[in-house]
Residue frames as a rotation matrix with the C-alpha (Angstrom) as fourth column:
UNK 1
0.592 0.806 0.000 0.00
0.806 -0.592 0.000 0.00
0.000 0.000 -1.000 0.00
UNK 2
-0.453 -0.542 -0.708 2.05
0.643 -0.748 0.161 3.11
-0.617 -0.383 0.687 -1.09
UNK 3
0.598 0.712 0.368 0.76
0.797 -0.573 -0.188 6.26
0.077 0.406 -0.910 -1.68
UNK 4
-0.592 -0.602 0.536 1.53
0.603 -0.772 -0.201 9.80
0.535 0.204 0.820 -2.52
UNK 5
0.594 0.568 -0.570 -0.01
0.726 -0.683 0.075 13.00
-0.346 -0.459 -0.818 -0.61
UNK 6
-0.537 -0.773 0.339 0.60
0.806 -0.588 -0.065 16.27
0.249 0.238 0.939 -2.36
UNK 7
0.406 0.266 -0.874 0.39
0.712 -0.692 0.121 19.32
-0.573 -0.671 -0.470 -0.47
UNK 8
-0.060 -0.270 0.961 0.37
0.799 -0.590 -0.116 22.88
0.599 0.760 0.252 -2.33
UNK 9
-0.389 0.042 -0.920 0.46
0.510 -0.822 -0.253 26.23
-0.767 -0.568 0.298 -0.86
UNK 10
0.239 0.563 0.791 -2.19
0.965 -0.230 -0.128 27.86
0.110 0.794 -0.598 -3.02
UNK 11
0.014 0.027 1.000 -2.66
0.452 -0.892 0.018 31.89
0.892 0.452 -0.024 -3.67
UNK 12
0.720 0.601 0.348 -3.77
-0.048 -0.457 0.888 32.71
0.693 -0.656 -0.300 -0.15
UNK 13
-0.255 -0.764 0.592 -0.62
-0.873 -0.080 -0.480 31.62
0.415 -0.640 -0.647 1.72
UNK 14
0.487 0.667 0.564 -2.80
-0.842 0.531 0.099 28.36
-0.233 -0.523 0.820 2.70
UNK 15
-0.717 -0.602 -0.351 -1.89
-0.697 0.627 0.348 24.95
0.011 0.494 -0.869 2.12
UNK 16
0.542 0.795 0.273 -4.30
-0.645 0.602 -0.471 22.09
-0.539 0.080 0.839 0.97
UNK 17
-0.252 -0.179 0.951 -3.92
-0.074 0.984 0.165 18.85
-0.965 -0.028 -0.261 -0.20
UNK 18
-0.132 0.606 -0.784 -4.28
-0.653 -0.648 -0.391 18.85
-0.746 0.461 0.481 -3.67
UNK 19
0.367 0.369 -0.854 -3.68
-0.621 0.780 0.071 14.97
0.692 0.505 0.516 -4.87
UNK 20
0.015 -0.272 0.962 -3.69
-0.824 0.542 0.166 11.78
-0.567 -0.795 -0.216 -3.11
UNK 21
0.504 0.555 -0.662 -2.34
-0.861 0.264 -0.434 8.93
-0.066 0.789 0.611 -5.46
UNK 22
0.738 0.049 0.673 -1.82
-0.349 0.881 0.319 5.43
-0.577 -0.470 0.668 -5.15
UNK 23
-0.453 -0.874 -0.175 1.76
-0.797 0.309 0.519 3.77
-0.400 0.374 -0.837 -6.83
UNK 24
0.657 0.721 -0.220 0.32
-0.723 0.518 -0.457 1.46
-0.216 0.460 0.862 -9.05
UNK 25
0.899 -0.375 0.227 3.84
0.383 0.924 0.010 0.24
-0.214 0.078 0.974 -10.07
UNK 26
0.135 -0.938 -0.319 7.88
-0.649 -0.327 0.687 0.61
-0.748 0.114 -0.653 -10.16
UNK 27
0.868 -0.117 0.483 9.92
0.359 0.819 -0.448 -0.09
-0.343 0.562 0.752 -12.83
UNK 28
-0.008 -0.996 0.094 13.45
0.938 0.025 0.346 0.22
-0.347 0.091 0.934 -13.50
UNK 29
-0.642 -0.704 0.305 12.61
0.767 -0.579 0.278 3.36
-0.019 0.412 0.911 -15.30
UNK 30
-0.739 0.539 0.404 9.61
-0.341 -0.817 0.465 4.79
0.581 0.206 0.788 -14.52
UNK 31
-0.965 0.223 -0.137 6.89
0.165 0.110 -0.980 5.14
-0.204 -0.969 -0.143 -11.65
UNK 32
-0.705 0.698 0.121 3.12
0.241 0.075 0.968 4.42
0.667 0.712 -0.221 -12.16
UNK 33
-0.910 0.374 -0.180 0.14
0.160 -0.085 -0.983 5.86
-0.383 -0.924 0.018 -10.49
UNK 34
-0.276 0.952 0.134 -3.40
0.666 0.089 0.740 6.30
0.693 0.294 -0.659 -10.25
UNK 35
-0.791 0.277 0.545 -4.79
-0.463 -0.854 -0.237 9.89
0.400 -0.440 0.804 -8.74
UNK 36
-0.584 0.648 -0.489 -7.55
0.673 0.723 0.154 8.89
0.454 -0.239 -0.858 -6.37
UNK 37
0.786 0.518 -0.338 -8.63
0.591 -0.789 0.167 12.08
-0.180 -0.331 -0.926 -5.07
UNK 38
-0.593 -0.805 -0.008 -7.66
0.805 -0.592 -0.045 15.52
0.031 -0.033 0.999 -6.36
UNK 39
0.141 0.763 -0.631 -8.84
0.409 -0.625 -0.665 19.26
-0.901 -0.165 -0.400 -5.54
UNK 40
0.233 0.583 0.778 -10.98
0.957 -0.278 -0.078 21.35
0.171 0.763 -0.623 -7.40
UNK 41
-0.847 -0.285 -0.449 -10.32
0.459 -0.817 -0.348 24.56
-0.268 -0.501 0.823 -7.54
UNK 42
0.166 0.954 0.250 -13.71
0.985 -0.151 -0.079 26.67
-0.038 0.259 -0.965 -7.39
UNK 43
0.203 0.010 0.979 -12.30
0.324 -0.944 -0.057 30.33
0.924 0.329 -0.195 -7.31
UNK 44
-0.805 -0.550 -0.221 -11.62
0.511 -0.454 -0.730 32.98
0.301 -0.701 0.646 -4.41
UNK 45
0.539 0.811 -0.228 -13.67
0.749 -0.338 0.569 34.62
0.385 -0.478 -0.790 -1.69
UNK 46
0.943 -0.173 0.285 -12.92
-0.314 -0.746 0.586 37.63
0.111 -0.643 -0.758 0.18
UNK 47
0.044 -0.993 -0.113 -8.86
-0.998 -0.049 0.043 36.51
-0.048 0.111 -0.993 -0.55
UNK 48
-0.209 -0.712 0.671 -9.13
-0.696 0.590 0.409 33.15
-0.687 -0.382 -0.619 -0.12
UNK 49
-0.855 -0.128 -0.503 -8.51
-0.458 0.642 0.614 29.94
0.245 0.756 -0.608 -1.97
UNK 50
0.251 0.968 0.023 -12.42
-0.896 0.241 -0.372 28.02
-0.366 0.073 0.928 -2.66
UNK 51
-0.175 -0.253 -0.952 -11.92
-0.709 0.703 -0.056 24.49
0.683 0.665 -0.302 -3.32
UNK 52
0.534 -0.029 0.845 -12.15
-0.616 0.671 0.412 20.68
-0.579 -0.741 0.340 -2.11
UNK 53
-0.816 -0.525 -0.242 -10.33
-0.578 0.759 0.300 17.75
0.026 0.385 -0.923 -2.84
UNK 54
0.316 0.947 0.055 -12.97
-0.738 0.282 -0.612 15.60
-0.596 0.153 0.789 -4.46
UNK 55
0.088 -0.397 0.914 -12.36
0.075 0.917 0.391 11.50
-0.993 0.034 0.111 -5.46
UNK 56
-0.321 -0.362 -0.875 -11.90
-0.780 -0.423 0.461 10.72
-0.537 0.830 -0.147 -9.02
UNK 57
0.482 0.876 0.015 -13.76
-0.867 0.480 -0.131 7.43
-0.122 0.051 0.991 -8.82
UNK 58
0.053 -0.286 -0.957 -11.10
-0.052 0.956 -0.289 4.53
0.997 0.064 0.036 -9.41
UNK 59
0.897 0.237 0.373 -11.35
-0.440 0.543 0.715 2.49
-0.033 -0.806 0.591 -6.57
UNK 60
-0.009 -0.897 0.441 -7.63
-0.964 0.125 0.234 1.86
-0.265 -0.423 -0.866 -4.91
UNK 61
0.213 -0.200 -0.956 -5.87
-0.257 0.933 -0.253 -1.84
0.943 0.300 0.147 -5.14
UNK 62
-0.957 -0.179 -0.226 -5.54
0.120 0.464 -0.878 -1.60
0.262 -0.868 -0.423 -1.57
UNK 63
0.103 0.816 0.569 -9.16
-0.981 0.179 -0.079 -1.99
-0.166 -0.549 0.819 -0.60
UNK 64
0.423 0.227 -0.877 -8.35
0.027 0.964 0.263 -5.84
0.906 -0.135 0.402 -0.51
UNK 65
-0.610 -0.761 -0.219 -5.64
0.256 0.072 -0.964 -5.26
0.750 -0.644 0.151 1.95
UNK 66
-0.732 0.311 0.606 -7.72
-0.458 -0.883 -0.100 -2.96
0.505 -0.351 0.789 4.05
UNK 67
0.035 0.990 -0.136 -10.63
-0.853 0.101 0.512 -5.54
0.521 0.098 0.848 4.07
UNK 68
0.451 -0.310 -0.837 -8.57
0.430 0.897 -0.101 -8.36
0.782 -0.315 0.538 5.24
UNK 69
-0.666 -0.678 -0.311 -7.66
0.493 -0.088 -0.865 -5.97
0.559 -0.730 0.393 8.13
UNK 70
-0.065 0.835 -0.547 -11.28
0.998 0.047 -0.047 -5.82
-0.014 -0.549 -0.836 8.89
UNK 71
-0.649 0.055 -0.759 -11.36
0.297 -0.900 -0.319 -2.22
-0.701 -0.432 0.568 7.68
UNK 72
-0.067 0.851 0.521 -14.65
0.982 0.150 -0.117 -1.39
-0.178 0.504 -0.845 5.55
UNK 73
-0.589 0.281 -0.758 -15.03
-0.009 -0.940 -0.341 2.16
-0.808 -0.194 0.556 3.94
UNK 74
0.418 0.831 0.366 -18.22
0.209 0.305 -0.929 2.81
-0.884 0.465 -0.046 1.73
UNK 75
-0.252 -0.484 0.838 -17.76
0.938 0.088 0.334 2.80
-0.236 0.870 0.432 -1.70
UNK 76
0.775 0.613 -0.153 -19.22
0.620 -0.784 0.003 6.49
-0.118 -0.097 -0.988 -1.61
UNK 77
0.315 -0.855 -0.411 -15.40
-0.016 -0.438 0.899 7.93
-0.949 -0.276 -0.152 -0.02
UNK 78
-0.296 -0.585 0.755 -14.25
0.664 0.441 0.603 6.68
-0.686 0.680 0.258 -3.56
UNK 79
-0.540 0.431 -0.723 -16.80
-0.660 -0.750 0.046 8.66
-0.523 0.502 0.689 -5.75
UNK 80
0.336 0.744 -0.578 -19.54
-0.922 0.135 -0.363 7.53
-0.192 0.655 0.731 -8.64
UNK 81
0.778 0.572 0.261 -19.58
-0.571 0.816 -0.085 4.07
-0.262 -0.083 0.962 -7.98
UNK 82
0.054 -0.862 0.505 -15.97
0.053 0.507 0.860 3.29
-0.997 -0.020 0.073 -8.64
UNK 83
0.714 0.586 -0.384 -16.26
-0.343 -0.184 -0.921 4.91
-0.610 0.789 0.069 -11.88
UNK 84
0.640 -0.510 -0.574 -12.85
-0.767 -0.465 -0.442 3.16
-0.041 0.723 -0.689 -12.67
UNK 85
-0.421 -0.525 -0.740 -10.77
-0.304 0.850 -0.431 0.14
0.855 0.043 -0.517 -12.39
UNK 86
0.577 0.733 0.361 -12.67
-0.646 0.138 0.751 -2.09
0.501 -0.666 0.553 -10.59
């Protein structure tokens, strides 16, 4: 189970999370992944940054792992039914 977690400092001076993606695979020359949740940006309010980080719908390869450690999250957290590699 390895993942990425990138963290931006947007316009406002804030920081937010802006992709969380799963390593799909190494290879001598080159590093695969699948985004699983990245933010949206919706625009600016009275200075600040408007946005969420919002799934992308492929359903992780660790949710076996997870499940055999008796951990259960709905398929919702993912987005539109696992709109991707099932």
């Amino acid at each position: 189970m390895k993942s990425i977690v990138q963290l931006e400092r947007m316009q406002d001076g804030s920081r937010r999370i802006t992709q969380v993606s799963e390593i799909t695979g190494i290879g001598s020359e080159a590093i695969t992944m699948s985004d699983l949740f990245v933010f949206q940006h919706q625009g600016m309010r009275e200075g600040k940054v408007i946005g969420r980080i919002q799934p992308t719908g492929i359903r992780p390869r660790f949710m076996e792992r997870l499940q055999q450690m008796n951990i259960t999250l709905p398929p919702q957290v993912f987005g539109a039914a696992f709109g991707g590699r099932i």
